[in-house]
C-alpha positions in Angstrom: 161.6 123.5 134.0 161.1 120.4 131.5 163.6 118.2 130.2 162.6 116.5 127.4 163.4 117.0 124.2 162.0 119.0 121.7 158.4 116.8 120.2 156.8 119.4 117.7 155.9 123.1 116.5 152.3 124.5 117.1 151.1 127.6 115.3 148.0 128.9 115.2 145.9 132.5 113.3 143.3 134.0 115.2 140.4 136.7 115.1 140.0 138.4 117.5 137.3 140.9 115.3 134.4 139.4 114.7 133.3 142.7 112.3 136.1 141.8 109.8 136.2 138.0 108.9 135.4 138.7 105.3 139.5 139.6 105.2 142.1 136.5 104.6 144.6 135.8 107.4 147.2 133.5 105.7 150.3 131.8 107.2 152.9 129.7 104.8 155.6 127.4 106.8 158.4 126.0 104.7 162.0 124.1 104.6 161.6 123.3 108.7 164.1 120.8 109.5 165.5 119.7 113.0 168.4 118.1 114.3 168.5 114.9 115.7 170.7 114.2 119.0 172.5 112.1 116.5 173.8 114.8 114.2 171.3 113.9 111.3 169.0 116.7 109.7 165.2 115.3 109.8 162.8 117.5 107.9 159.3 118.0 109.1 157.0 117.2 106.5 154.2 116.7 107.7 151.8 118.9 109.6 147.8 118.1 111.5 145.6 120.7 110.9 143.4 121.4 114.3 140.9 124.4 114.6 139.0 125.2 118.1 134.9 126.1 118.0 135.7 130.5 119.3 133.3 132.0 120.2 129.3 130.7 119.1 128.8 134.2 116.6 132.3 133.7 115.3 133.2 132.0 111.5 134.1 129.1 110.8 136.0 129.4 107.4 139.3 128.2 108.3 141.8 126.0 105.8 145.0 124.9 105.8 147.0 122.0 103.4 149.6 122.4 100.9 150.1 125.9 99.4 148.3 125.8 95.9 150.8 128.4 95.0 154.6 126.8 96.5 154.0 122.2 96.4 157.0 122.6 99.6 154.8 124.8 101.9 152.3 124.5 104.3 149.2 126.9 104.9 146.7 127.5 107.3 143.9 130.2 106.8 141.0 131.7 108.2 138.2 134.3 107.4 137.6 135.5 103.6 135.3 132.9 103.0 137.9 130.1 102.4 136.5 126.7 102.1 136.5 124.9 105.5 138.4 121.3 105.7 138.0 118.5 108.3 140.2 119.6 111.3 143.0 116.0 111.9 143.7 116.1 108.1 147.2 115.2 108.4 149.1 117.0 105.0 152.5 115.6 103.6 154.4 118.0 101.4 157.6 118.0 99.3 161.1 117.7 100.8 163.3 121.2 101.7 167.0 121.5 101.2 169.0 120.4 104.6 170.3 123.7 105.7 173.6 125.3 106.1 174.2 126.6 109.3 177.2 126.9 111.6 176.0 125.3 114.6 179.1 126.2 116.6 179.2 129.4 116.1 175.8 129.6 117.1 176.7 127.6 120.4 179.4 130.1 121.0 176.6 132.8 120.9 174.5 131.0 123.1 177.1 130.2 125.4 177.7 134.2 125.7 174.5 135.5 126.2 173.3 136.7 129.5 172.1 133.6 132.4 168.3 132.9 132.8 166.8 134.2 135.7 165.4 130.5 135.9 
């Protein structure tokens, strides 16, 4: 078991079907926030887009950056012929709204679900 805190999210599309990469796979992340040990809200705004070689007959049309369609989300891409971009492009998009939640009544939930077998 680690303890540490919590240092980033990683996502990633794949395909597993070589046959079929002339079909978009598309992915939008948006209004991610996190909560500091302090109590403050800090929004994640920024993502690194990273791709890894596959297989050698498999494509290489992957993208990812700032949704043309939403300027507050993030998108990654692959197959349907999308244009490729350079993989460590780091992207900056617009700020979310902090959200509302009832963190103590999530705790309570937490605190009442079955143990970990850990």
């Amino acid at each position: 078991m680690e303890n540490r805190y919590f240092d980033g999210f990683y996502s990633f599309i794949e395909n597993f079907g070589n046959g079929n990469g002339q079909l978009l796979r598309k992915a939008e992340y948006y209004n991610m926030f996190g909560k500091e040990v302090n109590g403050d809200w800090k929004f994640l705004d920024q993502a690194k887009l990273t791709h890894t070689d596959g297989v050698p007959e498999g494509r290489s049309d992957y993208a990812g950056g700032i949704s043309p369609d939403h300027s507050d989300h993030f998108y990654m891409s692959s197959g349907g012929y999308e244009k490729t971009i350079n993989p460590g492009t780091v992207m900056v998009k617009a700020k979310g709204k902090i959200p509302r939640v009832d963190l103590k009544a999530l705790e309570k939930t937490l605190v009442n679900s079955p143990k970990s077998s850990q």
